[in-house]
C-alpha positions in Angstrom: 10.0 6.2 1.4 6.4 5.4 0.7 4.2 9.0 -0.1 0.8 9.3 1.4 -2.0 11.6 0.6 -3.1 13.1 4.3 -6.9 12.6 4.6 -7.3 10.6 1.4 -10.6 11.2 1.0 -11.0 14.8 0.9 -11.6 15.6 -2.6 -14.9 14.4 -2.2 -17.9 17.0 -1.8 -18.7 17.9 1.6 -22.5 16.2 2.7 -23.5 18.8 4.4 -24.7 21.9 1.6 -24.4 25.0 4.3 -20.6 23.7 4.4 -19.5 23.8 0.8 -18.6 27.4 0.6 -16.1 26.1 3.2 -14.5 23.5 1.6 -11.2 25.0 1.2 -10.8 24.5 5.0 -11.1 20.9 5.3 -9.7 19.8 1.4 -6.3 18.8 1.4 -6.6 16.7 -1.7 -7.4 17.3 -5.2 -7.2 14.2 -7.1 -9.6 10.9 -6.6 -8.0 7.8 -4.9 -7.5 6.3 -7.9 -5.6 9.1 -9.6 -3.9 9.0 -6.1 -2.4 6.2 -6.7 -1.8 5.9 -10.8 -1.1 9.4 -11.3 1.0 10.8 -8.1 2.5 7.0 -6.8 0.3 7.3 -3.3 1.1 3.8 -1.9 -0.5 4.8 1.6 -3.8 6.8 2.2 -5.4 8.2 5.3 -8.7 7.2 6.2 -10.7 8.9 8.8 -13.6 7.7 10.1 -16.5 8.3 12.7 -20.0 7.0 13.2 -23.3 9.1 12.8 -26.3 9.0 14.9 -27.8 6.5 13.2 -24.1 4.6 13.9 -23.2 4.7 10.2 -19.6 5.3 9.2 -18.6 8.0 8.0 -15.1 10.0 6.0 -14.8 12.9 7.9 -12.4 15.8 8.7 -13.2 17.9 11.5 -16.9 19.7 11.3 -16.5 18.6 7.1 -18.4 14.5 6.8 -17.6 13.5 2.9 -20.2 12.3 0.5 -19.9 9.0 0.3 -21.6 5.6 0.7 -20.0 2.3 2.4 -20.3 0.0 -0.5 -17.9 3.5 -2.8 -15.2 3.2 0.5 -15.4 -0.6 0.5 -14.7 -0.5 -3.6 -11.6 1.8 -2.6 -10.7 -0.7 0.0 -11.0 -3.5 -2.4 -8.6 -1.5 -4.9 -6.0 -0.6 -2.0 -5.9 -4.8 -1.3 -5.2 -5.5 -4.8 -2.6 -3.4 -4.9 -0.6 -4.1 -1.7 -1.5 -0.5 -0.1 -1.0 0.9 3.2 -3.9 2.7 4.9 -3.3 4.6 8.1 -7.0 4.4 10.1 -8.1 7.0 12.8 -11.1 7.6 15.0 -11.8 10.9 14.1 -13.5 11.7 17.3 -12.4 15.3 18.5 -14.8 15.6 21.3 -16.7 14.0 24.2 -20.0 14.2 22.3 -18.1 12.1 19.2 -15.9 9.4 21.4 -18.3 7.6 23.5 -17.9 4.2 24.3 -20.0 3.3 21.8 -18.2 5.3 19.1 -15.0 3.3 20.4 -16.5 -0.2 20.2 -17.9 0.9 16.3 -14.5 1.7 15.4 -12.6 -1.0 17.2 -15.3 -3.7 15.6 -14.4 -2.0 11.8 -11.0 -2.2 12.4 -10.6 -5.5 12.9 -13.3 -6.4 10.2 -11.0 -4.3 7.9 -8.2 -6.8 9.0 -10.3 -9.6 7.9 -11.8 -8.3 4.7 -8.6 -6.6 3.2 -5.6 -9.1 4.4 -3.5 -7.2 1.4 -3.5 -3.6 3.1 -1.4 -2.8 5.8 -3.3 -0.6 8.0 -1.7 1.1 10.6 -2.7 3.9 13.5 -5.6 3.3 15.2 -5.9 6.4 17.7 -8.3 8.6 18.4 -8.5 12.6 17.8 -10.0 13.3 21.5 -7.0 12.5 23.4 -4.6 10.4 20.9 -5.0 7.3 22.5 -5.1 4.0 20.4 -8.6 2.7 20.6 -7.3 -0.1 18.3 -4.1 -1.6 17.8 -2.9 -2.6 14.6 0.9 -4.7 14.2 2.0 -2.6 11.4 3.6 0.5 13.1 5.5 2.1 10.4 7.8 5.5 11.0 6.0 8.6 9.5 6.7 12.4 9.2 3.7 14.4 8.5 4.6 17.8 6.4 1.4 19.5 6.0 0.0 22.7 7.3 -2.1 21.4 10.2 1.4 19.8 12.0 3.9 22.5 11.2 4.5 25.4 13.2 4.1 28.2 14.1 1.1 27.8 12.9 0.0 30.4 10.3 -2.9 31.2 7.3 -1.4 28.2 5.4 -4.1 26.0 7.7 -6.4 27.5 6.8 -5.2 26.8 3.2 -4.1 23.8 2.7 -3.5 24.0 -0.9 -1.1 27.3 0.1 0.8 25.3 2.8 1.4 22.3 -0.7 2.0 25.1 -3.3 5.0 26.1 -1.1 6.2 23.3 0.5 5.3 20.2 -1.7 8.1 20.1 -4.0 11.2 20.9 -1.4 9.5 18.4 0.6 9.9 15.8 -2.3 12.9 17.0 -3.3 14.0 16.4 0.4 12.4 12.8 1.3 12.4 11.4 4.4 14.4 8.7 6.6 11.1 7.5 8.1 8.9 4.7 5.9 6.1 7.0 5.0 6.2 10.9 4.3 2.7 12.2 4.1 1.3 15.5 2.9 -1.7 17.5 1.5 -2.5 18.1 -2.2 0.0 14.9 -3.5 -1.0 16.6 -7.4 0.9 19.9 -6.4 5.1 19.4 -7.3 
């Protein structure tokens, strides 16, 4: 079983200011990707990506876009290669205005240049969040079970916390393990 921080990059400070006091809602990890990896054995990470107007990727989750520049995510990248990581891509596009044809063309063309620049990482996924189709298609297709708030149900306050959904569930979920390659979850610092 390989662990995997779900939406990696959500430590990072929201870009948007007015949005900050909300950054419970969209955080559902603590530690940097490198303490990630060194300090909580994350092997696979979940990067979620969209394009901005100006057609400039972007980490997001949901209405939350991450401060971060390309050449910060490429270092990451670079890090996840030498290490022989596994990064699960999506198009996180969850509406018509955000998955155009464009949008889809932008991703596919980083996926595949991902491919090319990182041949070490094993990425994986490749859907969309409109209507769960791929929009690329990798060759790695790993097993996963997802055991974080936003998947389990009924669905309660805990998804609106993600920390609250870890600080219960995180260690029995350890404990437990899965059959499938990768179990991923929020807030990999909680045990």
């Amino acid at each position: 079983m390989i662990l995997q921080s779900h939406n990696s990059w959500s430590y990072l400070r929201p870009e948007k200011w007015w949005l900050r006091p909300f950054r419970f809602m969209a955080r559902c990890q603590k530690a940097s990707i490198y303490h990630q990896y060194y300090d909580y054995g994350v092997r696979s990470f979940d990067l979620r990506i969209r394009f901005d107007k100006k057609g400039r990727i972007v980490i997001a989750h949901g209405f939350f876009q991450f401060d971060i520049n390309y050449m910060t995510l490429m270092k990451h990248l670079e890090f996840m290669n030498d290490n022989g990581c596994i990064v699960r891509v999506l198009h996180e596009a969850r509406n018509k205005k955000q998955y155009t044809e464009e949008s889809v063309e932008r991703f596919k063309d980083f996926c595949q240049a991902m491919e090319v620049r990182f041949p070490n990482i094993k990425f994986y996924c490749g859907r969309n969040l409109y209507n769960w189709e791929f929009d690329y298609k990798y060759e790695y297709e790993p097993t996963e079970e997802a055991v974080y708030s936003s998947v389990q149900d009924p669905k309660i306050i805990d998804d609106w916390f993600p920390w609250l959904f870890a600080k219960l569930n995180n260690k029995k979920t350890l404990k437990k393990g899965t059959d499938k390659d990768i179990l991923a979850i929020d807030f990999v610092n909680i045990r």
